[in-house]
C-alpha positions in Angstrom: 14.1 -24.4 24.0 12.7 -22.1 26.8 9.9 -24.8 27.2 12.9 -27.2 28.5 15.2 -25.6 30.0 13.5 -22.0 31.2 13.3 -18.3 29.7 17.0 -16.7 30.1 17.7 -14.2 32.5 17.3 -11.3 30.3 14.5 -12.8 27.3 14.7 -9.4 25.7 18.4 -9.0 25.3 18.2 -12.7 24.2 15.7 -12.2 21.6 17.6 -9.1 20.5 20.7 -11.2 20.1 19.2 -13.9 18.1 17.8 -11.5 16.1 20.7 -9.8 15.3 22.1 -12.9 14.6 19.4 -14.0 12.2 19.7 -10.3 10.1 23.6 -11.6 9.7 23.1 -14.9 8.9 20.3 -13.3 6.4 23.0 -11.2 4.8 25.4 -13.7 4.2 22.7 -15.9 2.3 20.5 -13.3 0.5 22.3 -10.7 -1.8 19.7 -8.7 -2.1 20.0 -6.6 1.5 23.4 -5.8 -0.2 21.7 -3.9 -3.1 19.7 -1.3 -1.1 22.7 1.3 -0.4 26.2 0.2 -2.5 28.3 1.6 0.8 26.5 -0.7 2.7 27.4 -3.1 0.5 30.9 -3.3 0.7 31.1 -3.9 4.3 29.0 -6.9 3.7 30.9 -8.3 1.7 33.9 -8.9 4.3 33.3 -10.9 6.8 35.7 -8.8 8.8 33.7 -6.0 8.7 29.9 -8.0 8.1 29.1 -8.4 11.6 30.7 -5.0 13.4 28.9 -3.4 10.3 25.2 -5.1 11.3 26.0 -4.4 14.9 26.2 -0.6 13.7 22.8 -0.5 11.8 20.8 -2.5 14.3 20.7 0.1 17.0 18.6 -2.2 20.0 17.2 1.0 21.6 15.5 2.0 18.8 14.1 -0.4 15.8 14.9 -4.0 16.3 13.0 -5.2 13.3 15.6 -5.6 10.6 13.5 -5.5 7.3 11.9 -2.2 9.5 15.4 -0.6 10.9 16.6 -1.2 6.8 13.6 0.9 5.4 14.3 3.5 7.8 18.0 3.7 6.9 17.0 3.9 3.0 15.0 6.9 3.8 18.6 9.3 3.5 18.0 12.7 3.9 20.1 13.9 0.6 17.2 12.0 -1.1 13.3 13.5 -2.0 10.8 11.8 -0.3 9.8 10.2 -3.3 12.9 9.0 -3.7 13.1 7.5 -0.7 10.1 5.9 -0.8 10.7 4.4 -4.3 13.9 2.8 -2.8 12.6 1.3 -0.3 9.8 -0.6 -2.6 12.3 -1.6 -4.9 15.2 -2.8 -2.5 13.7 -3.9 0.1 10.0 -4.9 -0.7 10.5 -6.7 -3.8 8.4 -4.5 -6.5 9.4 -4.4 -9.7 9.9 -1.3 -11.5 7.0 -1.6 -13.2 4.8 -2.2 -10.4 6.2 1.1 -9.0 5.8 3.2 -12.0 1.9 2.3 -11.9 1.6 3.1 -8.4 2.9 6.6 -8.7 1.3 6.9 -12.5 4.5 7.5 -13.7 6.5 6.1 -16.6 8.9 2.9 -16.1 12.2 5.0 -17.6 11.4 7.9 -14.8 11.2 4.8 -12.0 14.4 3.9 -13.3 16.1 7.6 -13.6 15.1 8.5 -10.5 16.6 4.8 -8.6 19.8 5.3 -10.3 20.4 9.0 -8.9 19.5 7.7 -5.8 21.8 4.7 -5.6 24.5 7.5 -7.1 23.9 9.9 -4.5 24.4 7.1 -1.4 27.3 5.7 -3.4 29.6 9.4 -3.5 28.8 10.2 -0.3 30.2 6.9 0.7 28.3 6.3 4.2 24.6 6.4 5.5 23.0 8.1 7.9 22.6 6.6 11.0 19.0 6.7 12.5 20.1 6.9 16.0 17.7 8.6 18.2 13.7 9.1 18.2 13.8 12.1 16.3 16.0 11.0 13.3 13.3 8.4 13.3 10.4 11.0 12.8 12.6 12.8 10.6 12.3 9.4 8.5 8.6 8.4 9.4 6.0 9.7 6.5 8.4 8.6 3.6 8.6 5.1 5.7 4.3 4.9 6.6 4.5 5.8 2.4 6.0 2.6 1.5 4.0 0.6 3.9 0.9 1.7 2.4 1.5 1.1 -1.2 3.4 -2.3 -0.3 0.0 -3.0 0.7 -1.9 -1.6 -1.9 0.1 -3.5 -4.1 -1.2 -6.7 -2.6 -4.8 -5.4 -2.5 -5.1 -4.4 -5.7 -2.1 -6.0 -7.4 -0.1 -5.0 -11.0 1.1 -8.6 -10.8 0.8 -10.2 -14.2 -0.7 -13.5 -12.7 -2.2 -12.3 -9.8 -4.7 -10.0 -9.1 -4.3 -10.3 -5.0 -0.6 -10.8 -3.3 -1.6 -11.9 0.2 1.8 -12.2 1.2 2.8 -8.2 0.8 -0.9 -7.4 2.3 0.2 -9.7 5.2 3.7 -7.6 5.5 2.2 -4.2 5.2 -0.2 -5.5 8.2 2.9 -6.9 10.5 5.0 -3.2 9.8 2.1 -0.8 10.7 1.7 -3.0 13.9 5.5 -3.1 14.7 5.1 0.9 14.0 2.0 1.4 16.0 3.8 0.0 19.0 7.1 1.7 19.0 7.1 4.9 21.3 8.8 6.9 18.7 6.4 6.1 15.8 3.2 4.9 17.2 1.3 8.5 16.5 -1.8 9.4 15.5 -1.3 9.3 11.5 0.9 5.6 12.1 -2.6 4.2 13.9 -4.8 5.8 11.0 -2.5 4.2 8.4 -3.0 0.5 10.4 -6.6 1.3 10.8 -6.8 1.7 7.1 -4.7 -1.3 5.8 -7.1 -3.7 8.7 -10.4 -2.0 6.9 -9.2 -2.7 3.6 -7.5 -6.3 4.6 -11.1 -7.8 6.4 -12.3 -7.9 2.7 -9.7 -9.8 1.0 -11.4 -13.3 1.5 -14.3 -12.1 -0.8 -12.7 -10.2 -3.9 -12.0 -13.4 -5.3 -14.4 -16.5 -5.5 -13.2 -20.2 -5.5 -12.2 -20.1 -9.0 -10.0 -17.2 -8.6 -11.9 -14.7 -10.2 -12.4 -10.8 -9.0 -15.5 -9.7 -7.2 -16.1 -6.0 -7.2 -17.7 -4.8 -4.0 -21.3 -5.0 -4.8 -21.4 -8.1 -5.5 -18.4 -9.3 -2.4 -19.8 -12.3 0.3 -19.5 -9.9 3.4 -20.4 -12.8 5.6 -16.6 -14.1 4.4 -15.1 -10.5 5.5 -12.2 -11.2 8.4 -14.5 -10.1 11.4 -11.5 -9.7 14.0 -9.3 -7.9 11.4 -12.2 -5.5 10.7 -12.9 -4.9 14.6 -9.4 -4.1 15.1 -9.7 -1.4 12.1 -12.7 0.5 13.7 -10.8 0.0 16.7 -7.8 1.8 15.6 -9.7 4.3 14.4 -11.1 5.5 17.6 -7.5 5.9 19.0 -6.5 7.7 16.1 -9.1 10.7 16.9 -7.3 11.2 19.8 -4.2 13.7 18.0 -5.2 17.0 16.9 -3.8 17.0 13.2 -6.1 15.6 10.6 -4.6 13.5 7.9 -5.3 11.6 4.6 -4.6 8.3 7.0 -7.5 9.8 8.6 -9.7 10.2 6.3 -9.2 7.2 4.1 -9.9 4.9 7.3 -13.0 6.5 8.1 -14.0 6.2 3.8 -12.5 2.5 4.5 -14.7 2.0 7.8 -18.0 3.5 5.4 -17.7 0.8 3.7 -16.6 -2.0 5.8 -19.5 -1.1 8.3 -22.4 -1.1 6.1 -24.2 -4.4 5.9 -24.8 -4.2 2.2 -23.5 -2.4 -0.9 -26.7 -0.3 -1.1 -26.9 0.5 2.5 -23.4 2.4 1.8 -23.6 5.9 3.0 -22.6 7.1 -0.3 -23.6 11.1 0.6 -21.3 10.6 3.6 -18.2 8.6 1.5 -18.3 11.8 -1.4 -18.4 14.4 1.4 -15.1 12.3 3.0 -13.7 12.6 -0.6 -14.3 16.4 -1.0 -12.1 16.6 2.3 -9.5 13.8 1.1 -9.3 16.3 -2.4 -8.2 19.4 -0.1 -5.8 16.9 2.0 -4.3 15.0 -1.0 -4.9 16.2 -4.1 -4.7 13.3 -6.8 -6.6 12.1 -10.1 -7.1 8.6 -8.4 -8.6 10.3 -5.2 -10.8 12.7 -7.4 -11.8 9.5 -9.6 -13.0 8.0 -6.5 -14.9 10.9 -5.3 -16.7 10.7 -8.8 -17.7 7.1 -8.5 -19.1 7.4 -4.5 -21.1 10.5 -6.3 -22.6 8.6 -8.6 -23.7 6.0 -6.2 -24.9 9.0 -4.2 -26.5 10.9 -6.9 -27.0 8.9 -10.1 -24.9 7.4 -13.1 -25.2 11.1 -14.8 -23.8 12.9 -12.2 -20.3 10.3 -11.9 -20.2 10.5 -15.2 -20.2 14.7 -15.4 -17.5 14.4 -12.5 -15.1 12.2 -14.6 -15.4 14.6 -17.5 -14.1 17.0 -15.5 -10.9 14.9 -14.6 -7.2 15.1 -15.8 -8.1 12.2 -18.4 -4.6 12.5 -20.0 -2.9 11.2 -16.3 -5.8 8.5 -16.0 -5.4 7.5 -19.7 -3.7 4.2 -18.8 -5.8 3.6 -15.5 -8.3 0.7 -15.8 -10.5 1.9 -13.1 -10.7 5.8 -15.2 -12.3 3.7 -18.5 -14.1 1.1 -16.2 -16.0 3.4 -14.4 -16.7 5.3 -17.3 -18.2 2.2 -18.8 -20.3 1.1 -15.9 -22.2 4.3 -15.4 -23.1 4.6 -19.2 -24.4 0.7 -18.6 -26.7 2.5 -15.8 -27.8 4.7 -18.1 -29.1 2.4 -21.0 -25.8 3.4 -23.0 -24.6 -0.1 -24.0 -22.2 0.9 -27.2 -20.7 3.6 -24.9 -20.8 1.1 -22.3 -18.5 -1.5 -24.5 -16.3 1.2 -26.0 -14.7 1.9 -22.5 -14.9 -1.7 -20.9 -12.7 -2.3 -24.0 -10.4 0.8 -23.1 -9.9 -0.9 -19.4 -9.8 -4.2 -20.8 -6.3 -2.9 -22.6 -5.2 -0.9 -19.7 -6.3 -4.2 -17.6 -2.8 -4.7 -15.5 -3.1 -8.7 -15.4 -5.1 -11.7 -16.7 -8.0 -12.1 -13.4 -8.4 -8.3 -14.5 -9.0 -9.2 -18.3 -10.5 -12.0 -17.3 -13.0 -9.9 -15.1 -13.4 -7.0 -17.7 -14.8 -9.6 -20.8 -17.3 -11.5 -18.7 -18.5 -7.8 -17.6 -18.8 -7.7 -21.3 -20.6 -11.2 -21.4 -22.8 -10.1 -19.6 -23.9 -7.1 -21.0 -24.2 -8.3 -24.4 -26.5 -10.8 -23.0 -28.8 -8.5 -21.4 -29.1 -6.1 -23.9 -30.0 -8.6 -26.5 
């Protein structure tokens, strides 16, 4: 229209008005923005109330993205961060229970127990929380830059039954961090570490799957097909996140993320330098996935014995239904000559294996083995 007949006099309150008025007409045709806090809900439901009540949530001097401004307001402070972030992947972007459960390594009924407490918390109170100013919106930020970051790492590494990549949530997770990055209130040092991360990780999605759909692990990923610009804009980021002075787990994962995506071949991986960034990660964020990553970069840094030793020595009763725990497990006794061993664990991750390019993936790994040791 502006092409015809000229920009407005004020484009940004215009865009800000159409926007608003695309979150309301949203709301009258989608039921599930009603679902994310029941008080909420109810003034939705009148169309008395629907639009005064979006005018209220959509504050324009603050967050004028809606699905952003929404994951914000979910982020109540009567609720644990986990909480929090567990809402906001459930309400607002579309994971199943399931798919949450895995990402926190958690059982689906304690998903479940811990949504319905939340939902029963925001429903007696009776109203939210307004995130009016810029530091209600810090208050809000790490559960929020949470949810971003396993939105997208469920579409990198995806619990999908069918699908083993979900472009579409990688692609969301992208378009947040950048809508984060460039608010005053939110665009810190950890927010650009975050963005630099999800860009590292997002300039290899064209090569973990070939043309017939099936998975590539790293070593054997087309880097020539890696997203160049996306993968600039990661190392980019990553400069102007050194510029705060707190170091954080963003942090370090980008620069593990940036090993990787700057080394012109698997084996030309600084492996030495990738464990050392785990050992740090370890003392920043303690988890069995992290410390099951640090054992596989040592074994590519020090041999198939050592990553093996290292995974002995992890919590194998919380990576027990983790494909990647039996998986590696497999590949470095395959290293070592170890075939049976090799099989017996392959065939642990093939039953942990969270959808069919995964199972798929895991028996012509098998194939493959058998054939070569015959």
């Amino acid at each position: 229209m502006w092409k015809f007949e000229g920009p407005p006099e004020n484009p940004s309150g215009w865009l800000t008005t159409a926007a608003k008025n695309r979150a309301i007409d949203i709301i009258r045709r989608d039921n599930r923005f009603r679902e994310f806090a029941p008080d909420l809900a109810l003034q939705l439901k009148s169309e008395w109330s629907l639009v005064a009540t979006v005018q209220k949530v959509f504050l324009e001097s603050e967050i004028a993205d809606d699905q952003l401004r929404l994951m914000f307001l979910c982020c109540d402070p009567e609720l644990s961060e986990t909480s929090q972030v567990q809402l906001i992947l459930k309400t607002l972007g579309g994971l199943h229970v399931k798919e949450i459960a895995r990402a926190f390594l958690i059982s689906d009924s304690a998903v479940e127990r811990r949504l319905s407490r939340a939902r029963s918390r925001l429903k007696a109170r009776g109203e939210l929380i307004a995130v009016d100013d810029s530091e209600a919106i810090r208050k809000r930020l790490d559960a929020v830059r949470r949810a971003v970051y396993l939105i997208f790492n469920e579409g990198y590494h995806s619990t999908h039954p069918e699908r083993s990549v979900r472009q579409e949530l990688c692609d969301e997770a992208i378009r947040l961090g950048r809508l984060l990055v460039d608010h005053p209130a939110t665009g810190e040092p950890e927010t650009i570490a975050l963005l630099s991360l999800i860009c590292l990780h997002a300039a290899r999605l064209p090569s973990r799957t070939n043309d017939a759909g099936q998975l590539l692990p790293l070593a054997e990923q087309d880097r020539s097909r890696w997203n160049t610009k996306l993968g600039m804009e990661g190392f980019r980021l990553l400069d102007r996140a050194a510029s705060g002075e707190k170091l954080t787990a963003f942090h370090i994962e980008a620069a593990i993320a940036a090993c990787h995506t700057g080394a012109p071949t698997f084996e030309a991986t600084n492996w030495a330098l990738v464990t050392q960034q785990y050992d740090l990660l370890l003392r920043v964020r303690n988890s069995p996935v992290v410390a099951l990553n640090r054992a596989i970069a040592l074994g590519h840094a020090e041999g198939p014995q050592a990553g093996l030793d290292a995974i002995d020595e992890l919590p194998a009763d919380q990576l027990r239904d983790y494909p990647f725990f039996h998986a590696a497990r497999a590949q470095f006794h395959e290293r070592l000559g170890q075939l049976a061993e090799a099989l017996q664990h392959l065939d642990h991750a093939t039953s942990c294996a969270r959808n069919e390019p995964e199972i798929a993936y895991y028996a012509a790994l098998r194939e493959r083995w058998m054939a070569s040791g015959s």
